[in-house]
N, C-alpha and C positions, 0 to 999 in steps of 0.2 A: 471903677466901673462895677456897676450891681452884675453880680450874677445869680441867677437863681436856678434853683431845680426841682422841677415836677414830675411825680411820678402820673402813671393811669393816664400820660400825655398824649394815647395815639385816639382819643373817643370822646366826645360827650363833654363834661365840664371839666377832666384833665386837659382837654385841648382849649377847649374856650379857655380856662385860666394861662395858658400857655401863650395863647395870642396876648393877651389883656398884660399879662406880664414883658412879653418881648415888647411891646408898643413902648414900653417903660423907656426902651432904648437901651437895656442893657443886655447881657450874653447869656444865653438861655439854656441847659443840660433835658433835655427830655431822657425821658427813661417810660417802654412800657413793652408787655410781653408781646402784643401783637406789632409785628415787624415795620407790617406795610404802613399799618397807619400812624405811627411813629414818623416815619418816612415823611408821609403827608402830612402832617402839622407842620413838620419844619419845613417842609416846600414851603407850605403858606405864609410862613413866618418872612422865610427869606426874600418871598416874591413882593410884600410890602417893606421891605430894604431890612427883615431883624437878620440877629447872629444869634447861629446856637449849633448843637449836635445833637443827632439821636442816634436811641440805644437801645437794643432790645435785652431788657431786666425784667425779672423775673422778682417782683418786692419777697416772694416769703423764702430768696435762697439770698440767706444773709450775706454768705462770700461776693457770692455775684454781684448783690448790692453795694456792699465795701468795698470792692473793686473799682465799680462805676464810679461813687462820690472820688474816692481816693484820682484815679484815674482825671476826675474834671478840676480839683484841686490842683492837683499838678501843675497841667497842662493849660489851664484857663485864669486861677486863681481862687482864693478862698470864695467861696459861695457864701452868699449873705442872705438868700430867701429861699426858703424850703419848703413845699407842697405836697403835701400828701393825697394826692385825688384817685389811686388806686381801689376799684374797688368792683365785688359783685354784689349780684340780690337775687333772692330766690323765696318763695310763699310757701305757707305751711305753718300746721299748728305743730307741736313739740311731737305728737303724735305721728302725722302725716311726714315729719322729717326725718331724712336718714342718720344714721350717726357720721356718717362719712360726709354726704353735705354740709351739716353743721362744722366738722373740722376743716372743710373747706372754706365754709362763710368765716370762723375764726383766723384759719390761715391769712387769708389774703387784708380781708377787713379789719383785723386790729392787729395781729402778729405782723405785718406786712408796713403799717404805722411805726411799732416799735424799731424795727429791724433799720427802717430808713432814719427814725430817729436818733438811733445808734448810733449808726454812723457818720450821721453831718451834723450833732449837735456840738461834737470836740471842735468843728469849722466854724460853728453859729458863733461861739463861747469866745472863740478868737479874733474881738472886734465885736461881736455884738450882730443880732441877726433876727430873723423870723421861721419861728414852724408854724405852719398851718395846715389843718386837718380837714379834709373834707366827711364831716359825720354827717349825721341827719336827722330830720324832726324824729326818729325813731331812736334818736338816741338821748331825746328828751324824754318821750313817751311812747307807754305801749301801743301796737299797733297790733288789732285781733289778726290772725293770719300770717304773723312774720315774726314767730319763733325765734328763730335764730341769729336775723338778720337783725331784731330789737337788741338782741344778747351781745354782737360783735359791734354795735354802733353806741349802745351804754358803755360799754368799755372801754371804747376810742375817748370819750367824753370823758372819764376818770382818769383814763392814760394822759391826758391831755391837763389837765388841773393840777395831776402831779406835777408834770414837767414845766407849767407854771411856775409851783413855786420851786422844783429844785434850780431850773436854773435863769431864772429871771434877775435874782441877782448877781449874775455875772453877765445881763444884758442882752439874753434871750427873749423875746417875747413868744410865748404859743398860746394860738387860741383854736377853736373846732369854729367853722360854717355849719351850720345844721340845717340843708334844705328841703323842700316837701320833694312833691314829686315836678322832676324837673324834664321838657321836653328833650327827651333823650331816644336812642335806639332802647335802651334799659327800663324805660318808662314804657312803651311800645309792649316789650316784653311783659311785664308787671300786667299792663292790662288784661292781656290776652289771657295771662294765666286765671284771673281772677273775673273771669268775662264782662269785663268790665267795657263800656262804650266810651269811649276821647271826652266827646260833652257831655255826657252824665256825670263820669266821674269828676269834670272840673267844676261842676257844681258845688260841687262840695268845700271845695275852699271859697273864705269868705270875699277872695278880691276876684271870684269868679273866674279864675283862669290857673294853670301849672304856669312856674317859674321857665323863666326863658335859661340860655346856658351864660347868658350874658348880665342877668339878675346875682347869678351866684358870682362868677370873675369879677362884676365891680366890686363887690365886696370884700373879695381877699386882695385886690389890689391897693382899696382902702384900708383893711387891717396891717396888710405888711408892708405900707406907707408910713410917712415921717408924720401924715397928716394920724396915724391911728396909735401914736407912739407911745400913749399909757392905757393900752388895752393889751389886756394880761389876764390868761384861764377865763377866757371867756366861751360863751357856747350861744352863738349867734343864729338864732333863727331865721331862714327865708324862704320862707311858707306862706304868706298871703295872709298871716290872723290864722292859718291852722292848728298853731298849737295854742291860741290865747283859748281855747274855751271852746264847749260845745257848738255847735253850726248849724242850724238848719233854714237851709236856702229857700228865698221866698219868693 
């Protein structure tokens, strides 16, 4: 039986990857700091017949973390697909950012990658497995106004390439999802900060619309499939043509 585990499961595309993976039919480990809404992905899960547990982890306290994986090893068996969808975002030039934000947007968004990688890749390795990363077109390319959030999402993308090649040959596969902006509570946010308007701003991408939360879960359920099995240190775009090239909507 596949088991996998997602972090950043109680929100947004931690939880849409969560459904998309439980549907898989196999046993699911959620893990995410907010309690309740942990809770409520696995309702949903179990209310369409899945299995799984949640948990409230905290990705940048490694114990904690090591704890959880260790803990669903045990008691469930070696986990074989592993999600990293944990994550914040915050606007700002290097200027307008705090230094204390920015160690926060590191904490969580690539220290928080590492820490969970940490710990279930000795699982991946045993048998053969998937990491998957949730990064983003920002971790392709810069993005004027997001500082910091460009800086912790380039780095996931490196983190990620690494662990490619170190442990692909012992039958790991990790790649990064790199999506634009995706309808989320987090996109919601983003706007407002940046007073930005819903249809204006999806102008801007070339397929005229933000990515749904089910755009991005087919995709990792695709990569960490038997059908995606020689995709390896990849950094997959799903942005609509937002990172192919300049855009202006006509």
């Amino acid at each position: 039986m596949e088991i996998s585990v997602v972090t950043g499961a109680g929100s947004g595309i931690g939880a849409g990857v969560a459904r998309k993976l439980a549907a898989r039919g196999g046993f699911i480990a959620l893990a995410d700091r907010n309690d309740d809404g942990v809770k409520k992905t696995l309702e949903q899960i179990e209310r369409t017949g899945g299995k799984g547990i949640a948990a409230t982890v905290d990705v940048t306290d490694e114990n904690q973390l090591a704890n959880f994986i260790q803990s669903v090893a045990k008691d469930f068996g070696r986990p074989s697909t592993a999600v990293a969808c944990a994550g914040i975002a915050a606007t700002g030039t290097v200027v307008d950012t705090t230094a204390e934000l920015f160690r926060k947007m590191i904490d969580v968004n690539l220290t928080g990658v590492f820490l969970f990688a940490k710990a279930i890749i000795p699982f991946l390795e045993n048998g053969g497995g998937t990491f998957t990363a949730i990064a983003s077109d920002a971790g392709l390319n810069g993005f004027q106004g997001y500082a910091a959030y460009c800086a912790s999402k380039h780095a996931v993308s490196g983190l990620i390439k690494s662990m490619a090649l170190d442990h692909g040959a012992k039958g790991v596969r990790c790649n990064a999802i790199c999506p634009g902006y995706v309808e989320t509570p987090m996109l919601d946010q983003l706007l407002a900060e940046q007073g930005w308007a819903f249809d204006e701003a999806a102008k801007a991408v070339p397929l005229g619309r933000f990515a749904k939360v089910n755009d991005v879960a087919n995709l990792v359920d695709f990569v960490s499939s038997v059908s995606g099995g020689y995709i390896n240190g990849a950094l997959i775009p799903v942005d609509g043509g937002g990172s192919a090239g300049p855009f202006t909507p006509v």
